[in-house]
C-alpha positions in Angstrom: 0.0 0.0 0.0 1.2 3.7 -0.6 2.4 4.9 2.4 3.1 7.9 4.3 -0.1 8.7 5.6 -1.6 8.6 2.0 -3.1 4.9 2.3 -5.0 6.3 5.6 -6.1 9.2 4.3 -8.1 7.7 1.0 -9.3 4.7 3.0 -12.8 5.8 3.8 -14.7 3.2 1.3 -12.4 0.5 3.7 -14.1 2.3 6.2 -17.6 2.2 4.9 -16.7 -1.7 4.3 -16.3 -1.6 8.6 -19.6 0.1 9.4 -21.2 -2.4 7.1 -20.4 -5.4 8.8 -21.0 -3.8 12.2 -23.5 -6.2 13.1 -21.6 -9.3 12.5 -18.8 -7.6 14.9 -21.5 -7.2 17.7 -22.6 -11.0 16.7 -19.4 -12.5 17.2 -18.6 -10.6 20.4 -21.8 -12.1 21.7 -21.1 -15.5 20.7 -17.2 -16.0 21.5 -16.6 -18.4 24.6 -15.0 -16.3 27.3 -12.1 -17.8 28.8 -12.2 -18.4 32.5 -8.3 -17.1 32.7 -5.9 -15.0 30.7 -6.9 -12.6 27.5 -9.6 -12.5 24.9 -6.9 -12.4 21.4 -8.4 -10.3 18.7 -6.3 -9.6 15.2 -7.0 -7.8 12.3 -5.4 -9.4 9.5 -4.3 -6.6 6.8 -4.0 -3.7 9.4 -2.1 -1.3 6.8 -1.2 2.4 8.7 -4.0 1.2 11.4 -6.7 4.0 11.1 -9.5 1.9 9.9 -7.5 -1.3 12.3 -8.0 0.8 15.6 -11.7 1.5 14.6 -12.4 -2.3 14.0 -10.8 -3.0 17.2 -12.0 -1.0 19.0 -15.0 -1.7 18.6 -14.8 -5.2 19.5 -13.0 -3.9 22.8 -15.7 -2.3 23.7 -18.2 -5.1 22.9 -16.2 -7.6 24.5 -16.4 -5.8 27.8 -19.6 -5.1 27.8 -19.9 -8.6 28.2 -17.3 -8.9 30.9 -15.7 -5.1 31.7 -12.6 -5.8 33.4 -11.8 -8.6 30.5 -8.3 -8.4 29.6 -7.6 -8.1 25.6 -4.7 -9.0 23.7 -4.5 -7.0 20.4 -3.0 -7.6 17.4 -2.4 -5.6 14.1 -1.2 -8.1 11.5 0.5 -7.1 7.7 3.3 -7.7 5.5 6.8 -6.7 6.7 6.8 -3.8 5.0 3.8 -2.0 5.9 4.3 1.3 8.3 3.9 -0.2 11.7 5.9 3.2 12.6 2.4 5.1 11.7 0.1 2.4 12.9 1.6 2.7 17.0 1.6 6.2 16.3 -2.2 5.9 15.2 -2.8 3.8 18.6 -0.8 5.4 20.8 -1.8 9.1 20.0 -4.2 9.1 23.4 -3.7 6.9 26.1 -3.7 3.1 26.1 -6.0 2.8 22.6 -8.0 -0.4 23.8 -8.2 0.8 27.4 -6.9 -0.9 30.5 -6.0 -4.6 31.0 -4.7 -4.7 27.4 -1.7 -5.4 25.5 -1.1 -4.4 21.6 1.5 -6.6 19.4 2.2 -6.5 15.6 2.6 -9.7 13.5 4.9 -8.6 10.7 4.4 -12.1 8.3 2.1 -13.0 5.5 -1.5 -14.2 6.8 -1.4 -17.3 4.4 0.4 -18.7 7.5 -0.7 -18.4 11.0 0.6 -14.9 12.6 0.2 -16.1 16.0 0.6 -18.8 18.6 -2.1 -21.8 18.5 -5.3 -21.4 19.8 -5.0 -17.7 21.3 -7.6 -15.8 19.2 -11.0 -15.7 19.4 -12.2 -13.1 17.0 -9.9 -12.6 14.0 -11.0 -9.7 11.6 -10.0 -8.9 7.6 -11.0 -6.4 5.7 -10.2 -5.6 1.9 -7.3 -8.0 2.2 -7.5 -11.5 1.7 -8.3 -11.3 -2.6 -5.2 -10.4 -2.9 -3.2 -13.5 -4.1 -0.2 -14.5 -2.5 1.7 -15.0 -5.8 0.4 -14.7 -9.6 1.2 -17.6 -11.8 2.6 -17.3 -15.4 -0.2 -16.7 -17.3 0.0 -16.9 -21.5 -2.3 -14.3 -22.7 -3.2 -11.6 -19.9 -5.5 -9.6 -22.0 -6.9 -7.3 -19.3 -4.6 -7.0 -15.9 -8.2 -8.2 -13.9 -8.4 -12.1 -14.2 -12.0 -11.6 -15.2 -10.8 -9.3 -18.5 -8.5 -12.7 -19.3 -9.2 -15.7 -21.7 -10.4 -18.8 -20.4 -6.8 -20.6 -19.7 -5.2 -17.5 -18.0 -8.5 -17.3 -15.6 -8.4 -20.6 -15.1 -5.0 -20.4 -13.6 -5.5 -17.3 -11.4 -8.6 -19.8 -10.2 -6.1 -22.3 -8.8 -3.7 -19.6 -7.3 -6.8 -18.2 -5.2 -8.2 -22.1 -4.4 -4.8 -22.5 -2.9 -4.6 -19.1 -0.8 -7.7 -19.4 0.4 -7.6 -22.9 1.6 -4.3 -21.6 3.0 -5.6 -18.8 4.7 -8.4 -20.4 6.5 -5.8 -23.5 7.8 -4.1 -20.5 9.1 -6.7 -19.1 10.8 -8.0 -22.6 12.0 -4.8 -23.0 13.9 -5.2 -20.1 15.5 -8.8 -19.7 16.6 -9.7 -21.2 20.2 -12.7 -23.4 19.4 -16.2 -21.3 18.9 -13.8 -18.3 18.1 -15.1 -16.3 15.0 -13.4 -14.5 11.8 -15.4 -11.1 10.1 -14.5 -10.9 6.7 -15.3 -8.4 3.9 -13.9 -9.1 0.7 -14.2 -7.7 -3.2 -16.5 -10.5 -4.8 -17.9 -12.0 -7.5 -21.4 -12.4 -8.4 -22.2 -14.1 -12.1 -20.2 -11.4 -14.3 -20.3 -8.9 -11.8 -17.1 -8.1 -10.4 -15.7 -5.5 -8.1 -14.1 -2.5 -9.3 -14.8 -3.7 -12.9 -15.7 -0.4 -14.9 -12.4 1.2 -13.5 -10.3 -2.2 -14.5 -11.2 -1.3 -17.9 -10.6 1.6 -17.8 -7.0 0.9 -16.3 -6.8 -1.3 -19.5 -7.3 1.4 -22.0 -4.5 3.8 -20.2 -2.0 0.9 -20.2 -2.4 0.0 -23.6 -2.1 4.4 -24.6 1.1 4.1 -22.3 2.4 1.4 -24.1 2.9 -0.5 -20.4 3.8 -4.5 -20.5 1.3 -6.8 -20.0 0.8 -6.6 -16.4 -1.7 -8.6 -14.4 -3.0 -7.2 -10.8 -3.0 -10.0 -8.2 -6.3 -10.3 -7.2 -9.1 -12.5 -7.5 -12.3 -12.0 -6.5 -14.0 -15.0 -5.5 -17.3 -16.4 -5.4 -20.3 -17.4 -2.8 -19.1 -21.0 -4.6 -15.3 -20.4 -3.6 -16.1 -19.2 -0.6 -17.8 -22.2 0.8 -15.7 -25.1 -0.6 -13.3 -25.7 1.4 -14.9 -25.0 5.2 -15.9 -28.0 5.9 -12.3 -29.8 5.3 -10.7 -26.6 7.3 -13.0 -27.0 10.4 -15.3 -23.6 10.0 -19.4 -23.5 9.9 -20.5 -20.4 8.0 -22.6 -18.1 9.8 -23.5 -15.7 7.8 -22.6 -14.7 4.0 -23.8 -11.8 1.8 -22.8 -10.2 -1.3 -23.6 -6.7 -1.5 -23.3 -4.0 -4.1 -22.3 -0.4 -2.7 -21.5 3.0 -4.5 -18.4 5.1 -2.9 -18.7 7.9 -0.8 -17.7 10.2 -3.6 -20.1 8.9 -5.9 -22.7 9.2 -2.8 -21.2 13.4 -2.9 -21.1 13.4 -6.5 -24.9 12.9 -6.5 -25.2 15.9 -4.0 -23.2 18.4 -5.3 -22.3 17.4 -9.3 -18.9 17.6 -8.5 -17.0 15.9 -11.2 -13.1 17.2 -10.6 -13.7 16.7 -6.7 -15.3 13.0 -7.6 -12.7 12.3 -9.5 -9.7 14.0 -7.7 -11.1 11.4 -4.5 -12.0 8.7 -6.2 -8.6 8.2 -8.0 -6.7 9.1 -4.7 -8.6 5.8 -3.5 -7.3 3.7 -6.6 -3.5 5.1 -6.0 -3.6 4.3 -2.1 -3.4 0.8 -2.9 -2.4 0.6 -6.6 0.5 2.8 -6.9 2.6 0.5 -5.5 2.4 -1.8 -7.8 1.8 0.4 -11.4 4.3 4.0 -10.2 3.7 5.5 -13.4 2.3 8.7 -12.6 1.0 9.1 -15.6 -1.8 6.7 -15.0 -3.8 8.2 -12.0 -3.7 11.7 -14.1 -5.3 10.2 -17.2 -7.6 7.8 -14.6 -8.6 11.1 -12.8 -9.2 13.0 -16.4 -10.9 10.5 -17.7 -13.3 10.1 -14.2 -14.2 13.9 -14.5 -15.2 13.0 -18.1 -17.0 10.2 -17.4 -18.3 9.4 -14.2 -21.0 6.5 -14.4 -18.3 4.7 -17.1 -15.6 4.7 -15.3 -17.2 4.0 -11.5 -15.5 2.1 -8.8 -18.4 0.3 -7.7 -17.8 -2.5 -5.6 -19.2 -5.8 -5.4 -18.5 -7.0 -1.5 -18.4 -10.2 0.3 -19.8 -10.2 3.9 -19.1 -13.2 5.6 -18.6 -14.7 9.1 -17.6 -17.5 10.4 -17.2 -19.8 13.4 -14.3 -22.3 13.9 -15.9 -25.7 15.2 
């Protein structure tokens, strides 16, 4: 993710993704075996800089002890080695303690396709706008479009596997960690028949690419279906509580509608895009002609997103 403040600061549809899950987080708080000794573990898996992280877990603090007050928590804010922990403890530790009393905060700097901490110490584990990405993008002959949905049936095919793999991967991961009856809160970008997340502006990152005369690049993500999703719980020891897959419109395209604002759509809507795509295409080049071509063309070039909303419980 862009860093230097930058990811935070264009990360409000991540935050809108929070709020819409909110009662799943108040369902698994009520639901979680309390242990008779020691902390309740909660991690957020794909923390980033750790504003949207400290509003997720806070807010399972707070539900937690409401159930029991003087419940000790231990936190942790899981990402990639790389990520700017230095911003995230300076996110949490602007106040006092940021979960309150009784509670401890680590950092698990390692990939969540493997577990990120000890054996059954969690009991809610939390990822948001994370876990499509693919751990690695196989070799694919004909990328025709850099989303595996633009691609021809062989190269989508491929990408299929990858994300079969991480997936199954992921939730092994996460079934060594959870105590059992612990839950996981996932939001995801999803797939629903031909309706993909994000897919009007992955065209339009097509067109720019092929005007810049960029090499074939393919983005590693996959957005996975309600099909996906449920295949491999049962071998991985999870029930699925609850699964939706919802369609929302951006805040700026939710302002757009008020005030008709096409630069100021635009100008927000590609700061969003770069936050988490700029590391990975730096020409700068292509979030100017994005953000042109947004003013232009609003409703063509849309970042709406198709979400997963899932939950589940580890038996």
């Amino acid at each position: 993710m862009k860093g230097d403040g930058f990811y935070d600061r264009h990360s409000l549809v991540q935050e809108q993704f929070i709020h819409s899950s909110a009662p799943l987080l108040e369902q698994a708080a009520r639901a979680i075996p309390l242990p008779a000794h020691g902390p309740v573990g909660l991690v957020d898996l794909g923390c980033s800089e750790g504003k949207n992280s400290q509003l997720v877990m806070g807010r399972l603090a707070e539900l937690v002890r409401a159930r029991r007050s003087d419940q000790a928590l231990l936190v942790t804010h899981n990402d990639l080695p790389d990520n700017n922990f230095n911003r995230l403890f300076r996110h949490l530790y602007a106040n006092a303690s940021p979960y309150g009393p009784n509670s401890w905060v680590m950092a698990s700097a390692q990939s969540f396709f493997e577990p990120v901490v000890p054996p059954a110490t969690v009991h809610i584990a939390c990822c948001y706008s994370a876990v499509h990405w693919l751990s690695a993008v196989p070799s694919v002959p004909h990328p025709a479009g850099v989303l595996f949905s633009r691609m021809e049936p062989e190269s989508r095919g491929l990408l299929a596997a990858q994300a079969a793999q991480d997936w199954e991967r992921f939730l092994q991961a996460r079934a060594q960690e959870l105590v059992s009856g612990g839950w996981m809160v996932l939001v995801s970008g999803g797939r629903l028949g031909g309706d993909v997340a994000g897919l009007k502006m992955y065209a339009l990152l097509d067109e720019i690419l092929q005007e810049l005369d960029h090499p074939p690049f393919v983005m590693p993500i996959y957005y996975r279906s309600e099909e996906e999703i449920r295949e491999p719980l049962e071998t991985t020891g999870f029930r699925l509580e609850h699964f939706r897959i919802q369609h929302l419109s951006t805040p700026f395209a939710d302002q757009l509608k008020v005030d008709g604002d096409r630069k100021a759509y635009a100008r927000a809507t590609t700061g969003f895009v770069r936050a988490w795509m700029e590391p990975l295409l730096p020409d700068a080049r292509i979030y100017q002609r994005m953000e042109e071509r947004m003013a232009e063309n609003p409703e063509g070039t849309e970042v709406a997103n198709v979400q997963i909303v899932a939950a589940f419980s580890r038996l």
